[in-house]
MDAnalysis code that builds the backbone (N, CA, C; Angstrom):
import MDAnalysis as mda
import numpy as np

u = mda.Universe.empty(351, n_residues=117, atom_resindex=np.repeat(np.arange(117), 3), trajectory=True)
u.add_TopologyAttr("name", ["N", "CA", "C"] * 117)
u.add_TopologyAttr("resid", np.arange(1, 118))
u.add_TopologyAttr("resname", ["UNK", "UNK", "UNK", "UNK", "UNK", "UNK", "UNK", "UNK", "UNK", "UNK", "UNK", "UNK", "UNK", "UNK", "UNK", "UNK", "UNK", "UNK", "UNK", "UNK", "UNK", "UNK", "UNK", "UNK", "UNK", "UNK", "UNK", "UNK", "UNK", "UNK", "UNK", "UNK", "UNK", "UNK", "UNK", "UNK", "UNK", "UNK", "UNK", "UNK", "UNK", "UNK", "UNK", "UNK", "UNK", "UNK", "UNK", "UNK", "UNK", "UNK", "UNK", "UNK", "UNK", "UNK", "UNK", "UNK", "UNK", "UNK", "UNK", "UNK", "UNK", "UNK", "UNK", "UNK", "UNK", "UNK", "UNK", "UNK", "UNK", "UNK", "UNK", "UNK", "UNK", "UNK", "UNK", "UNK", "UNK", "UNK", "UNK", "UNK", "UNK", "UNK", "UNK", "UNK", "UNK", "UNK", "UNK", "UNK", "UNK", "UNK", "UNK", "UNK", "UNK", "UNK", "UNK", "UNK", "UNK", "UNK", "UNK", "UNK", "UNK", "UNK", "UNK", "UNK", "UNK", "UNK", "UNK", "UNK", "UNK", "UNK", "UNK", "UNK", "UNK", "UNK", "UNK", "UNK", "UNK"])
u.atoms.positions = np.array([
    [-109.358, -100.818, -101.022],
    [-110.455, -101.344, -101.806],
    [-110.291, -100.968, -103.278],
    [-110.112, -99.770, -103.379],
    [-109.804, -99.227, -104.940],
    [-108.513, -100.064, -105.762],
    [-107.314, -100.704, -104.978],
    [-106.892, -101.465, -105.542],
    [-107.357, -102.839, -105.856],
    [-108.107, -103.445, -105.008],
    [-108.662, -104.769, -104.856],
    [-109.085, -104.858, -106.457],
    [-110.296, -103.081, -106.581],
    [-111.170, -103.464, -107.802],
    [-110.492, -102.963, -108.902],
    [-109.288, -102.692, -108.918],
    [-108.291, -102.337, -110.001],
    [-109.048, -100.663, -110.445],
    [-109.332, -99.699, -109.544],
    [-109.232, -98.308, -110.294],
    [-108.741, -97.859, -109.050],
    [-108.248, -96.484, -109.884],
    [-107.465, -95.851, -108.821],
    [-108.150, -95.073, -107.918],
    [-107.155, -94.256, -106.766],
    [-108.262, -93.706, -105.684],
    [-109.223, -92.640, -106.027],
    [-108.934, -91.898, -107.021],
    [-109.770, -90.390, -107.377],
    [-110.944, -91.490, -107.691],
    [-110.944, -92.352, -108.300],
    [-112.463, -92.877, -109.233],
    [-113.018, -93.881, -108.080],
    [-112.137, -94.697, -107.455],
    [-112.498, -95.264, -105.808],
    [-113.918, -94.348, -105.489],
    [-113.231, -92.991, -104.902],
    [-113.972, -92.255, -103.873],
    [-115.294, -91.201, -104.616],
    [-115.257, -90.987, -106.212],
    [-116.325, -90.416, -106.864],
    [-117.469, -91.589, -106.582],
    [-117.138, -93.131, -107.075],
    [-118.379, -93.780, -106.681],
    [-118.502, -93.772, -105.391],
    [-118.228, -93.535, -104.717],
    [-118.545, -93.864, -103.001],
    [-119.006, -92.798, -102.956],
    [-118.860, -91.938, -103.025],
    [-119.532, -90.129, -102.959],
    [-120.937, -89.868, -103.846],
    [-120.855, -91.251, -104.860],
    [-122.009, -90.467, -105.636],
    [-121.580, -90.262, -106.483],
    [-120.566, -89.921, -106.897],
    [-120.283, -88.953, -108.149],
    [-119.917, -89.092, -109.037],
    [-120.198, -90.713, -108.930],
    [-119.821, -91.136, -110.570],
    [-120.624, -92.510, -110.661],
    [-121.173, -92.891, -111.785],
    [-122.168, -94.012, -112.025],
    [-121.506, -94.872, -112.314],
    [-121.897, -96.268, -111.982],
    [-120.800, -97.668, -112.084],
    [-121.940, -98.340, -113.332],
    [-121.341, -99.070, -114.618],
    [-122.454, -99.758, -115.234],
    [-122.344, -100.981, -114.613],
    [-123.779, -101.953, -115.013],
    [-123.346, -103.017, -114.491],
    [-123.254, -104.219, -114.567],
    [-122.244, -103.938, -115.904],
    [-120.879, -104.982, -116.289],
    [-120.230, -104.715, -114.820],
    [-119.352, -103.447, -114.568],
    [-118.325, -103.671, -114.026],
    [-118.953, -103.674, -112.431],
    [-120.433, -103.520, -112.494],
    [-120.834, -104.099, -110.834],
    [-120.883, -105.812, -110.742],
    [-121.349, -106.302, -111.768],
    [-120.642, -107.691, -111.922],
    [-119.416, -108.307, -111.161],
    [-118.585, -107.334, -112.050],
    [-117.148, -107.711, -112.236],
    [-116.344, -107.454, -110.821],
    [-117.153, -106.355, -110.486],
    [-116.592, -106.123, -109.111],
    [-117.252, -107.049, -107.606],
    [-118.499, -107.882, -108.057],
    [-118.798, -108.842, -107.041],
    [-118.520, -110.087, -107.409],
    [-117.594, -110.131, -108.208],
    [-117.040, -111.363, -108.740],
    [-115.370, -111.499, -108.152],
    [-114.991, -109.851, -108.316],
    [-113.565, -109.927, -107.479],
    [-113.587, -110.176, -106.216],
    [-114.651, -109.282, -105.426],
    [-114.957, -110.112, -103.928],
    [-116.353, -110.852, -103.289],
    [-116.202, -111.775, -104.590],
    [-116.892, -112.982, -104.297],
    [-118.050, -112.997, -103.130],
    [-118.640, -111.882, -103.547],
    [-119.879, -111.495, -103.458],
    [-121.423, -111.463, -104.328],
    [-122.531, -111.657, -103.867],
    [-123.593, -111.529, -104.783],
    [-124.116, -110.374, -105.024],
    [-124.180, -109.997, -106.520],
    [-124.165, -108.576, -107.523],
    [-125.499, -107.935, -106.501],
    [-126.373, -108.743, -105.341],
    [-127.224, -107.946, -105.016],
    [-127.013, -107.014, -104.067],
    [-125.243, -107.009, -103.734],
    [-124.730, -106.308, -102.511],
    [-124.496, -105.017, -103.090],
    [-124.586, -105.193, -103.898],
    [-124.428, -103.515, -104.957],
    [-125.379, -102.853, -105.491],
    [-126.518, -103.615, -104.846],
    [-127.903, -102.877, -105.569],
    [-128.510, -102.159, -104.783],
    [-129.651, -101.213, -104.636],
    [-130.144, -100.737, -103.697],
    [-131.427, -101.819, -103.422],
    [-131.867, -101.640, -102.509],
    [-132.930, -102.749, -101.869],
    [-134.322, -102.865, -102.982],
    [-134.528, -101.958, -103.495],
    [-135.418, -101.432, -104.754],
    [-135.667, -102.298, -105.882],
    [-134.489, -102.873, -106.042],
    [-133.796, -103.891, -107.169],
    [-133.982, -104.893, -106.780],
    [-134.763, -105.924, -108.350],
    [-134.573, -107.383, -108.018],
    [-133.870, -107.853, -109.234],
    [-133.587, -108.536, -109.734],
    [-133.206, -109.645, -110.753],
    [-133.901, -111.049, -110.563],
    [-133.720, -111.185, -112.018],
    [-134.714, -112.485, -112.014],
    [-133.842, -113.218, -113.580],
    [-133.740, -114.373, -113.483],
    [-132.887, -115.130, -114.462],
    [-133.863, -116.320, -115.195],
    [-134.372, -115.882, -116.424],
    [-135.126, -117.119, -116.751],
    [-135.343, -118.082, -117.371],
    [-133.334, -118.504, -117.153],
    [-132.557, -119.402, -117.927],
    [-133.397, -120.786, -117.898],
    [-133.962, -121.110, -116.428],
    [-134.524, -122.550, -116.850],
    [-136.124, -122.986, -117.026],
    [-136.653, -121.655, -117.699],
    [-137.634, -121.558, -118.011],
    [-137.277, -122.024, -119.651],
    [-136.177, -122.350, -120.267],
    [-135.968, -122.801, -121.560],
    [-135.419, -121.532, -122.787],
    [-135.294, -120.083, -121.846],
    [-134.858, -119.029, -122.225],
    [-133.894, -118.385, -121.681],
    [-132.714, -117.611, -122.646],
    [-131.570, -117.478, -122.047],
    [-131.851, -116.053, -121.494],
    [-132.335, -115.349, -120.919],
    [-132.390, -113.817, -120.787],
    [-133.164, -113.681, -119.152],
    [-132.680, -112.569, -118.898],
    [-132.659, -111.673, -117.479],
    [-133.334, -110.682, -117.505],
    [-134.379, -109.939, -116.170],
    [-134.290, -108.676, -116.120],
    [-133.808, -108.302, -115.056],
    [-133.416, -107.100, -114.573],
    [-133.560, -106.148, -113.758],
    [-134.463, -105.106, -113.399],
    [-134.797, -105.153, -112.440],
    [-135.629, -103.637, -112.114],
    [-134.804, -102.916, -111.142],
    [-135.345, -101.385, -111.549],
    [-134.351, -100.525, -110.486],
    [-135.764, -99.436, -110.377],
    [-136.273, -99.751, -108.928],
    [-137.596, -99.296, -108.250],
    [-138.202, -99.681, -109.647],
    [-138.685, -98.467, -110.331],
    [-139.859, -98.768, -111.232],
    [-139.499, -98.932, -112.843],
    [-138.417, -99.055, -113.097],
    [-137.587, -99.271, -114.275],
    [-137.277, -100.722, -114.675],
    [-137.301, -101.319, -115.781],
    [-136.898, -102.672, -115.893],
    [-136.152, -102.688, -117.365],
    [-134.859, -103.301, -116.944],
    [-133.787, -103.498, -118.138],
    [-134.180, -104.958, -118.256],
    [-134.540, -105.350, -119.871],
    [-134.479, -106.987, -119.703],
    [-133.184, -107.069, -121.347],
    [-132.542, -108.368, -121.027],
    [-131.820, -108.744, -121.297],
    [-131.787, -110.060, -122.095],
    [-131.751, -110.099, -123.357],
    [-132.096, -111.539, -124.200],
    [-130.780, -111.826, -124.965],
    [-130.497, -113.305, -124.802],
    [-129.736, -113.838, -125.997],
    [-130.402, -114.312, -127.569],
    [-131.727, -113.539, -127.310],
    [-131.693, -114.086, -128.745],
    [-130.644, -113.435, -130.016],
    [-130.075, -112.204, -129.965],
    [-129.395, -111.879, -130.840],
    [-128.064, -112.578, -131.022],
    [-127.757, -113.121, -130.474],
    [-126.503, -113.752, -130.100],
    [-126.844, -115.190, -130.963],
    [-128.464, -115.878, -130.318],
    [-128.599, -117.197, -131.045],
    [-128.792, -116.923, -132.223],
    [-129.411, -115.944, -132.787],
    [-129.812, -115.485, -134.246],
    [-128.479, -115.547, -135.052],
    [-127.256, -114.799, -134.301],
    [-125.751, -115.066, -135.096],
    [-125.266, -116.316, -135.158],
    [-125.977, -117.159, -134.141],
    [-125.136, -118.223, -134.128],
    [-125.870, -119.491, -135.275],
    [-127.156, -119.198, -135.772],
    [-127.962, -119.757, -136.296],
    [-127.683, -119.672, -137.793],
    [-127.512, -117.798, -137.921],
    [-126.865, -117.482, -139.281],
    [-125.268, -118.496, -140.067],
    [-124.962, -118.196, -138.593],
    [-123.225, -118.786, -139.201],
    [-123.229, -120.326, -139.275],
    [-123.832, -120.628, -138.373],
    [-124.457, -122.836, -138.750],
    [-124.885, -122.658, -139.989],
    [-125.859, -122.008, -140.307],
    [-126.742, -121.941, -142.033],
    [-125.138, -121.814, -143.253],
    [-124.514, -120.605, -142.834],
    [-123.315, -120.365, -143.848],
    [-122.122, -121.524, -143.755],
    [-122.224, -122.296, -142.535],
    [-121.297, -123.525, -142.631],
    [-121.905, -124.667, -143.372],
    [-123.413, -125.035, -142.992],
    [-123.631, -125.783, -144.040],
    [-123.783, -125.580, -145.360],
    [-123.784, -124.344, -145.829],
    [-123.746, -124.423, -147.477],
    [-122.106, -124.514, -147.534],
    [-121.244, -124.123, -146.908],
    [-119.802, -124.292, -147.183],
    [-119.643, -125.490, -147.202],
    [-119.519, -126.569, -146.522],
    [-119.923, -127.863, -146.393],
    [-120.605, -128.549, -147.873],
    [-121.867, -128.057, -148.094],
    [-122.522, -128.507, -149.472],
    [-121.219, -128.487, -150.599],
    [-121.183, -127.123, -150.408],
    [-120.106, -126.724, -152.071],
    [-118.891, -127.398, -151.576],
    [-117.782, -127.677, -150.548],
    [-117.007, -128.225, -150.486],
    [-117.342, -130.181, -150.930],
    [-118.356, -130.902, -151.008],
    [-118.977, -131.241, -151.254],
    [-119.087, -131.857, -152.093],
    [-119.874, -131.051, -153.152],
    [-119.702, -130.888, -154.706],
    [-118.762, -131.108, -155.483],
    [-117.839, -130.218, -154.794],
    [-116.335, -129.764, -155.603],
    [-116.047, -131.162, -155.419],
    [-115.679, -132.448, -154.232],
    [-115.030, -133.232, -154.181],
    [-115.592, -134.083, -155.208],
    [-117.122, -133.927, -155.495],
    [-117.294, -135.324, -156.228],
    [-116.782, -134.652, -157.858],
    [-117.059, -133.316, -158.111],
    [-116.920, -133.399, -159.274],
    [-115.075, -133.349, -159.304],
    [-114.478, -133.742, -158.189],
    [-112.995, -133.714, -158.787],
    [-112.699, -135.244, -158.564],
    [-113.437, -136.135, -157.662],
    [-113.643, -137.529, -157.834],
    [-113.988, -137.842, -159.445],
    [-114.858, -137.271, -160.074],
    [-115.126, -137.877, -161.097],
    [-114.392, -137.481, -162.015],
    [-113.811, -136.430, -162.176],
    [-112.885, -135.979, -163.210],
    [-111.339, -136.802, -163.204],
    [-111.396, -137.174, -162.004],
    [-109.697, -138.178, -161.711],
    [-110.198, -139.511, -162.046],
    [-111.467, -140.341, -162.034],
    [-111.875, -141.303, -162.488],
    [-112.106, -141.101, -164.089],
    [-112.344, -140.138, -164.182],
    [-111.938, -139.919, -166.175],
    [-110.643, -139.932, -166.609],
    [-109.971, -139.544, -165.858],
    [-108.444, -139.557, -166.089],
    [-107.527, -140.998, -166.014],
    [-108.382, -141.605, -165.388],
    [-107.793, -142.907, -164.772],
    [-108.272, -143.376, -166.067],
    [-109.530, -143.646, -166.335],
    [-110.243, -144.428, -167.555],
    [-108.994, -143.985, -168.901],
    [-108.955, -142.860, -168.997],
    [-108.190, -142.918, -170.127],
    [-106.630, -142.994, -170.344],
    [-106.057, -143.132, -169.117],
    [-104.808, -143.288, -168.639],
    [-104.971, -144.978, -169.058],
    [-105.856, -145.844, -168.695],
    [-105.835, -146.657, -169.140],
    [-105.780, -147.443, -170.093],
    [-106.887, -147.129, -170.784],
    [-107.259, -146.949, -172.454],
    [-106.309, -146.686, -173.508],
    [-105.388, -145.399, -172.854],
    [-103.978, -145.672, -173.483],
    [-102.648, -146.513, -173.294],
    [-102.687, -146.982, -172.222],
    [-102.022, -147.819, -171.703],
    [-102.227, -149.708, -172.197],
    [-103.398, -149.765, -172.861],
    [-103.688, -150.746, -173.108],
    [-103.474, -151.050, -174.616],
    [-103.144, -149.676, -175.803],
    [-102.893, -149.585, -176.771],
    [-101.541, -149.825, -176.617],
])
């Protein structure tokens, strides 16, 4: 089993004993290697609840009387920031083109102008 979940046997047999705490990312990760549901790793105490299609991306957990909750808003907040900093990059890229459109249409005008002398 300790190979299945990629650690070796000393750290195998501390969690099985107790004696060492699993976070749970890697209780995830480890009912994902045997394609199991993360609730096979919980004690009966524990629920999860997902309240993605309530129109919100975030989770909690409880463990007996404890509750970890879990939000993407920080994640949308970065992702909101960096859309905002692409569209002003966008604006000024933008800008720059017309004012180098118009500066090559001045150039043309007088490329002409001399050309006609």
């Amino acid at each position: 089993m300790a190979s299945i979940l990629g650690l070796n046997d000393s750290t195998y047999g501390a969690i099985e004993r107790n004696e060492r705490q699993v976070n749970f990312e890697n209780i995830v990760n480890y009912a994902e290697i045997l394609k199991v549901p993360v609730q096979e790793f919980l004690p009966e105490l524990t629920s999860i609840s997902n309240n993605h299609n309530q129109g919100t991306a975030s989770a909690s957990i409880v463990f007996g009387n404890i509750n970890y909750y879990a939000s993407n808003d920080d994640t949308l907040n970065q992702l909101q920031k960096e859309n905002e900093m692409l569209k002003q990059e966008n604006q000024l890229q933008k800008d720059q083109i017309n004012i180098l459109t118009q500066q090559l249409q001045t150039t043309l005008n007088l490329l002409e102008k001399l050309s006609v002398k």
